[in-house]
C-alpha positions as CSV (number, residue, x, y, z in Angstrom):
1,X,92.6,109.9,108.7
2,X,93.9,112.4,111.6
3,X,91.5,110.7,113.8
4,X,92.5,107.0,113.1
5,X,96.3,108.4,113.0
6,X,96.0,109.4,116.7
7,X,94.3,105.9,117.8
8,X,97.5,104.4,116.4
9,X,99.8,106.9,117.6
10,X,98.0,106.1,121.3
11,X,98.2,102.5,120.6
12,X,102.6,102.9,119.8
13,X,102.3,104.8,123.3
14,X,101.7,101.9,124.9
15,X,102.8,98.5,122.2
16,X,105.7,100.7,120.2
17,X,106.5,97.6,118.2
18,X,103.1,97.0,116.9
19,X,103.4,96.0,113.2
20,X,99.9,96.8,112.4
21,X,100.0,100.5,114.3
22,X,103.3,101.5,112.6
23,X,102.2,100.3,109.0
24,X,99.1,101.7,109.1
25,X,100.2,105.1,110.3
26,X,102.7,104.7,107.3
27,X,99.9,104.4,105.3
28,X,98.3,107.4,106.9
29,X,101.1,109.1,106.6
30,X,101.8,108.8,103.1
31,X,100.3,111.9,101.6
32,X,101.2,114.3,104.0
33,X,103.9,113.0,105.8
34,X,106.0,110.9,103.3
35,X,109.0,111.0,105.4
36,X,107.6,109.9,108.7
37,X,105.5,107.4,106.6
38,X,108.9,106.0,105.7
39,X,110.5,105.9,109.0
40,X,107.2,104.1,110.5
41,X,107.1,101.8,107.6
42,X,110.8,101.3,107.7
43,X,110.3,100.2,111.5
44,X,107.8,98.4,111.0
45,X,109.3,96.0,108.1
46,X,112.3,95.7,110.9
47,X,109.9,93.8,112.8
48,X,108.0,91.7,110.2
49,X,110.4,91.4,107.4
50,X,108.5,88.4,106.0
51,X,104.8,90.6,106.1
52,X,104.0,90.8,101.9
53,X,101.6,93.8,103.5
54,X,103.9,95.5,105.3
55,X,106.8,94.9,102.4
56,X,104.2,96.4,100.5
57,X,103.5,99.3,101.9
58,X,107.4,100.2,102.6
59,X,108.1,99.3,98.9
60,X,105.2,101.2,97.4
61,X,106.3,104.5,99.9
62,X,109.9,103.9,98.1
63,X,108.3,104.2,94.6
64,X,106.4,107.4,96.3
65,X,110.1,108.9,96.6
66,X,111.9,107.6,93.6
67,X,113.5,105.6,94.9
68,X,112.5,103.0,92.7
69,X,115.0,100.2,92.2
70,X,114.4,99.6,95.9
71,X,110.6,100.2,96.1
72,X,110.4,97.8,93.0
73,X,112.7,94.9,94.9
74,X,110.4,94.7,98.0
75,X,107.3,94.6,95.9
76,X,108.7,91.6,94.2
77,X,109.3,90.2,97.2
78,X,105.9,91.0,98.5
79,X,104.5,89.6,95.4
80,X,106.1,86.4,95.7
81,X,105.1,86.2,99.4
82,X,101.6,87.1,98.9
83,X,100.8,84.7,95.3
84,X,97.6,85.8,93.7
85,X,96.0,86.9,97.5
86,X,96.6,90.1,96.8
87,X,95.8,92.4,93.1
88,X,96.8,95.8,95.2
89,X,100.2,94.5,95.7
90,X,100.1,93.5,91.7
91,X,98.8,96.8,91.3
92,X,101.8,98.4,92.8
93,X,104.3,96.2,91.2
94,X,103.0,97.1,88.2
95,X,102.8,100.6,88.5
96,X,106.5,101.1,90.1
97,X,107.9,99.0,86.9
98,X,105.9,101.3,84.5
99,X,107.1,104.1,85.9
100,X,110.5,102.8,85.9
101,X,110.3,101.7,82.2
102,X,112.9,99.7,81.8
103,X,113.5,96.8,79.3
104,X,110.8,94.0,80.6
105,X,109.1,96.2,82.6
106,X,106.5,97.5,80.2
107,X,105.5,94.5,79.3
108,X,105.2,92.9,83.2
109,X,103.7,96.3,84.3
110,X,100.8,95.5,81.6
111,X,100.6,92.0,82.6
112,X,100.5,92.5,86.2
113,X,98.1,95.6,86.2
114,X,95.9,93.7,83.9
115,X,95.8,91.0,86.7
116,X,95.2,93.2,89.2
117,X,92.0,95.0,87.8
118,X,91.0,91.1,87.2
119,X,91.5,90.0,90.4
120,X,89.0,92.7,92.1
121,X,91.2,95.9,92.5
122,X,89.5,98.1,94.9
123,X,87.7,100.9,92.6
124,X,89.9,103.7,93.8
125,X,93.0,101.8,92.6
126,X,91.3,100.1,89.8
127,X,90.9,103.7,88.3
128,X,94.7,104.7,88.7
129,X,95.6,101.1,87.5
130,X,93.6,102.1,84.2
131,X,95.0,105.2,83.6
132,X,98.9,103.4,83.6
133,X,97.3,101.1,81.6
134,X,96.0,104.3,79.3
135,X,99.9,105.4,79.5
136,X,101.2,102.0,78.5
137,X,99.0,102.3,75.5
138,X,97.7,99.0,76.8
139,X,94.4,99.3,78.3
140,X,92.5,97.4,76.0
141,X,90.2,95.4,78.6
142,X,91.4,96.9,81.2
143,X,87.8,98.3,82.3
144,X,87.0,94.5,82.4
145,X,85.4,94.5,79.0
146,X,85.8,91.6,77.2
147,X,85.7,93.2,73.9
């Protein structure tokens, strides 16, 4: 990731509005560097406010910090923008309402996790979507068994 970080840090050198360079380096960032992931993802979604990836990624860095009645309102939106194109934003929709746990938001967390791991989840998330599931108590066909 350091390696990829710096191509896009060279790349903001020279374009320092480029959506893609400042939401990927969000996304680079977000382990190590939560709060400069934020501020690059917070810049970027200034520039493409109507992007479901980059409302994504600054929603699912909001959930990261706890900030989840935020994180959980730009997923929505992302998930409206993007329709069925995209299971990991349906993946983190679902996970920021089951960690919330309010009300509904068991039961939509279940739903749209159980989409997600439908729709062809990338493994890596697939696994974390399965252990929420596991939490939920729901995972019942969540491996993709169909029994």
């Amino acid at each position: 990731p350091t390696k990829a970080a710096n191509l896009y840090r060279q790349v903001l050198d020279t374009q320092p509005d480029s959506v893609i360079a400042l939401n990927n380096l969000a996304v680079l960032n977000a382990d190590d560097h939560p709060q400069q992931a934020l501020a690059y993802a917070k810049k970027a979604h200034d520039r493409a406010p109507d992007s479901a990836a980059v409302t994504d990624t600054l929603g699912w860095l909001l959930v990261g910090q706890n900030q989840l009645d935020a994180g959980i309102e730009l997923l929505e939106k992302a998930e409206n923008d993007a329709g069925k194109a995209s299971p990991e934003i349906r993946y983190h929709l679902g996970a920021a309402l089951a960690k919330r746990g309010h009300g509904d938001d068991v039961g939509r967390a279940t739903s749209l996790l159980q989409q997600a791991l439908a729709s062809g989840l990338p493994e890596d998330e697939a696994g974390q979507a399965r252990v929420v599931l596991k939490k939920l108590g729901a995972d019942n066909g969540a491996s993709g068994d169909t029994g």
